[in-house]
C-alpha positions as a printed NumPy array, in Angstrom:
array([[ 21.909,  -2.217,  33.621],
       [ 22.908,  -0.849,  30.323],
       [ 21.078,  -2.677,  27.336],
       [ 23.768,  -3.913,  24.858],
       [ 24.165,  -2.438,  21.708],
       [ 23.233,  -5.41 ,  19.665],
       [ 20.04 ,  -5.495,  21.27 ],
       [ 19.582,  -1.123,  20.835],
       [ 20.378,  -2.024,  17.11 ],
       [ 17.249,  -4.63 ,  16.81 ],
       [ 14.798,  -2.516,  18.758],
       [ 16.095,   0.914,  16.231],
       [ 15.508,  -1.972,  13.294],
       [ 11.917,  -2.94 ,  15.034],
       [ 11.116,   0.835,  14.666],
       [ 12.146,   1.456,  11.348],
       [ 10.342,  -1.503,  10.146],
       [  7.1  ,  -0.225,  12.18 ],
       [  7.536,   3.214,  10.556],
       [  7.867,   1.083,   6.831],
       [  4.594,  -1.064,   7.738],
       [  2.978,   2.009,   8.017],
       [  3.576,   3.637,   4.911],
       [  2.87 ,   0.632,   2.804],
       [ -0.364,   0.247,   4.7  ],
       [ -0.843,   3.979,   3.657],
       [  0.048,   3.161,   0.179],
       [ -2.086,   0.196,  -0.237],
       [ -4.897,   1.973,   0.821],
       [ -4.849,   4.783,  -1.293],
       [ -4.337,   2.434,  -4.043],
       [ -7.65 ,   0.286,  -3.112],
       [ -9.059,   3.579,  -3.333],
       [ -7.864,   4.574,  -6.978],
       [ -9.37 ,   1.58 ,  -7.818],
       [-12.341,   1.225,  -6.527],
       [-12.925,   5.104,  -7.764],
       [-12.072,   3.587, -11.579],
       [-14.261,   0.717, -11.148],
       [-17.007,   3.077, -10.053],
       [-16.272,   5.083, -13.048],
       [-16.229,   2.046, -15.379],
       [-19.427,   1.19 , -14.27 ],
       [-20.914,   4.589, -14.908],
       [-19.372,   4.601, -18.036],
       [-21.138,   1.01 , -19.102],
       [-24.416,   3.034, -18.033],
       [-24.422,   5.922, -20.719],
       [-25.391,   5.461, -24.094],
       [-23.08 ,   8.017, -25.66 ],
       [-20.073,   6.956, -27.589],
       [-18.516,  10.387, -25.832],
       [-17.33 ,  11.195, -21.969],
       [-15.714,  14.03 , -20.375],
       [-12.373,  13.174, -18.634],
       [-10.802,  15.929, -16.373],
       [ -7.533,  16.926, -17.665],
       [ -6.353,  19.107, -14.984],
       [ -8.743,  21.694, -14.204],
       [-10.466,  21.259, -17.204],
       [-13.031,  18.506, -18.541],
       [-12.075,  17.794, -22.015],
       [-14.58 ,  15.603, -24.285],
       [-13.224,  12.034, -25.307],
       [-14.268,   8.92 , -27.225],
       [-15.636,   6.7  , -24.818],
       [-13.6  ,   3.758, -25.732],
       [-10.452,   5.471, -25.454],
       [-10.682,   6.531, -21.495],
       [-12.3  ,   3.266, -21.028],
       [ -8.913,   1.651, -22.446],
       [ -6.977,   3.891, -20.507],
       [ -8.979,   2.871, -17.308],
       [ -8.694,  -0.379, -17.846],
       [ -4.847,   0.338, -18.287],
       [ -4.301,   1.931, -15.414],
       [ -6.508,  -0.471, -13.059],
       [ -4.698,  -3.09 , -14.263],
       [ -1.501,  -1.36 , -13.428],
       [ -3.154,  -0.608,  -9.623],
       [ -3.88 ,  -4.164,  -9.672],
       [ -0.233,  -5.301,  -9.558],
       [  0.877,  -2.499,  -7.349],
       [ -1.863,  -3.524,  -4.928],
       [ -0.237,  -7.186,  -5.527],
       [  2.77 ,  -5.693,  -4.725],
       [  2.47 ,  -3.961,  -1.95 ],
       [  0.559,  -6.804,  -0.271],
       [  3.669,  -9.137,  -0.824],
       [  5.404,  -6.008,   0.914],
       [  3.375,  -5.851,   3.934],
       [  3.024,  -9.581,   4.58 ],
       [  7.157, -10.038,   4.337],
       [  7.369,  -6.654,   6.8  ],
       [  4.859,  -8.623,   8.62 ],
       [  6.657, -11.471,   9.192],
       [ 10.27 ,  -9.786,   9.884],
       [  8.438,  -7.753,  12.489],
       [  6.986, -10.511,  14.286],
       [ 10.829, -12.291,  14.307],
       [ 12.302,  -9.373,  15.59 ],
       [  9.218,  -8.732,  18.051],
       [  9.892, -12.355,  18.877],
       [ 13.683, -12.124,  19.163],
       [ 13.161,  -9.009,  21.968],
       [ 10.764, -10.829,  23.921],
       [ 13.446, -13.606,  24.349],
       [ 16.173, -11.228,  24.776],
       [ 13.813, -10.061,  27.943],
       [ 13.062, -13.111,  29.081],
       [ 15.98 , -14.506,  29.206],
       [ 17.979, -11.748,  30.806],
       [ 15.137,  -9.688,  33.033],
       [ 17.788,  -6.514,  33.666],
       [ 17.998,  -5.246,  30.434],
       [ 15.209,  -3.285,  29.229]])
Protein backbone atom coordinates (compact mmCIF):
# COMPACT_ATOMS: atom_id res chain seq x y z
CA UNK A 1 0.00 0.00 0.00
CA UNK A 2 1.12 3.42 -0.89
CA UNK A 3 1.64 5.70 2.29
CA UNK A 4 -0.41 8.93 1.80
CA UNK A 5 1.14 12.01 1.22
CA UNK A 6 0.03 13.70 4.35
CA UNK A 7 1.64 11.16 6.28
CA UNK A 8 5.24 11.35 3.73
CA UNK A 9 4.93 15.15 4.61
CA UNK A 10 5.09 14.48 8.64
CA UNK A 11 7.76 11.81 8.48
CA UNK A 12 10.03 14.55 5.80
CA UNK A 13 8.96 17.20 8.83
CA UNK A 14 10.15 14.42 11.61
CA UNK A 15 13.52 14.44 9.68
CA UNK A 16 14.08 17.90 9.28
CA UNK A 17 13.34 18.52 12.82
CA UNK A 18 15.88 15.53 13.76
CA UNK A 19 18.50 17.15 11.48
CA UNK A 20 17.58 20.82 13.53
CA UNK A 21 17.89 18.96 17.07
CA UNK A 22 21.12 18.12 16.05
CA UNK A 23 22.64 21.22 15.22
CA UNK A 24 21.38 23.05 18.22
CA UNK A 25 22.73 20.22 20.32
CA UNK A 26 26.01 20.99 18.35
CA UNK A 27 25.64 24.58 19.06
CA UNK A 28 24.93 24.35 22.66
CA UNK A 29 27.79 22.41 23.18
CA UNK A 30 30.31 24.38 21.71
CA UNK A 31 28.89 27.19 23.56
CA UNK A 32 29.22 25.29 27.13
CA UNK A 33 32.59 24.99 25.92
CA UNK A 34 33.39 28.80 25.22
CA UNK A 35 32.36 29.17 28.49
CA UNK A 36 33.70 27.01 30.52
CA UNK A 37 37.20 27.92 28.57
CA UNK A 38 36.42 31.83 29.85
CA UNK A 39 35.62 30.78 33.24
CA UNK A 40 38.85 28.82 33.31
CA UNK A 41 40.55 31.85 32.10
CA UNK A 42 38.83 34.13 34.65
CA UNK A 43 39.99 32.08 37.22
CA UNK A 44 43.58 32.14 36.09
CA UNK A 45 43.33 35.60 35.70
CA UNK A 46 42.07 36.11 39.62
CA UNK A 47 45.40 34.01 40.29
CA UNK A 48 48.14 36.50 38.93
CA UNK A 49 49.21 39.39 40.67
CA UNK A 50 49.96 41.57 37.67
CA UNK A 51 47.71 44.38 36.72
CA UNK A 52 48.82 43.14 32.91
CA UNK A 53 47.76 39.85 30.67
CA UNK A 54 48.44 38.80 27.26
CA UNK A 55 45.27 38.24 25.12
CA UNK A 56 45.77 36.55 21.64
CA UNK A 57 44.70 38.80 18.97
CA UNK A 58 44.93 36.59 16.07
CA UNK A 59 48.17 35.04 15.80
CA UNK A 60 49.65 37.34 17.97
CA UNK A 61 49.58 37.84 21.93
CA UNK A 62 49.25 41.45 22.52
CA UNK A 63 49.77 42.84 26.27
CA UNK A 64 46.52 44.31 27.97
CA UNK A 65 45.35 45.85 31.24
CA UNK A 66 44.04 43.18 33.17
CA UNK A 67 40.79 44.75 33.95
CA UNK A 68 39.97 45.46 30.53
CA UNK A 69 39.98 41.62 29.09
CA UNK A 70 38.51 40.72 32.33
CA UNK A 71 35.49 43.18 31.38
CA UNK A 72 35.45 41.92 28.07
CA UNK A 73 35.24 38.26 29.45
CA UNK A 74 32.80 38.93 31.58
CA UNK A 75 30.97 40.56 28.51
CA UNK A 76 31.12 37.98 26.40
CA UNK A 77 30.23 35.09 29.05
CA UNK A 78 27.43 36.86 29.84
CA UNK A 79 26.46 37.06 26.24
CA UNK A 80 27.19 32.91 26.04
CA UNK A 81 25.06 32.80 28.97
CA UNK A 82 21.87 33.88 27.17
CA UNK A 83 22.70 32.09 24.00
CA UNK A 84 23.14 28.94 26.08
CA UNK A 85 19.56 30.09 27.56
CA UNK A 86 18.54 30.27 24.27
CA UNK A 87 19.36 27.51 22.68
CA UNK A 88 18.12 25.36 25.58
CA UNK A 89 14.54 26.92 25.11
CA UNK A 90 15.33 25.77 21.39
CA UNK A 91 16.04 22.26 22.02
CA UNK A 92 13.38 21.61 24.66
CA UNK A 93 10.46 23.17 22.14
CA UNK A 94 12.24 20.84 19.14
CA UNK A 95 11.98 18.35 21.83
CA UNK A 96 8.61 18.44 22.38
CA UNK A 97 7.37 18.91 18.56
CA UNK A 98 9.44 15.81 17.88
CA UNK A 99 7.93 13.70 20.37
CA UNK A 100 4.16 14.94 18.89
CA UNK A 101 5.06 14.14 15.59
CA UNK A 102 6.93 10.81 16.76
CA UNK A 103 3.66 10.31 18.57
CA UNK A 104 1.33 11.25 15.70
CA UNK A 105 3.31 8.37 13.32
CA UNK A 106 3.05 5.79 15.80
CA UNK A 107 -0.80 6.29 15.72
CA UNK A 108 -0.90 6.71 12.10
CA UNK A 109 0.74 2.94 12.25
CA UNK A 110 -1.28 1.68 14.60
CA UNK A 111 -4.20 2.52 13.48
CA UNK A 112 -3.82 1.59 9.85
CA UNK A 113 -1.01 -1.47 9.94
CA UNK A 114 -0.52 -1.28 5.79
CA UNK A 115 1.02 1.82 5.50
CA UNK A 116 4.52 2.04 6.39
Amino acid sequence: MEVPANVQNQIIQLQQLQQQLQIIVLQKQQVETQIKEIKKALEEMEKSPSDEVYKMTGAILVKRKKEEVEKELKELLETLELRLKTLENQEKKMQERLNELQQTLQKIIQEHPNVS
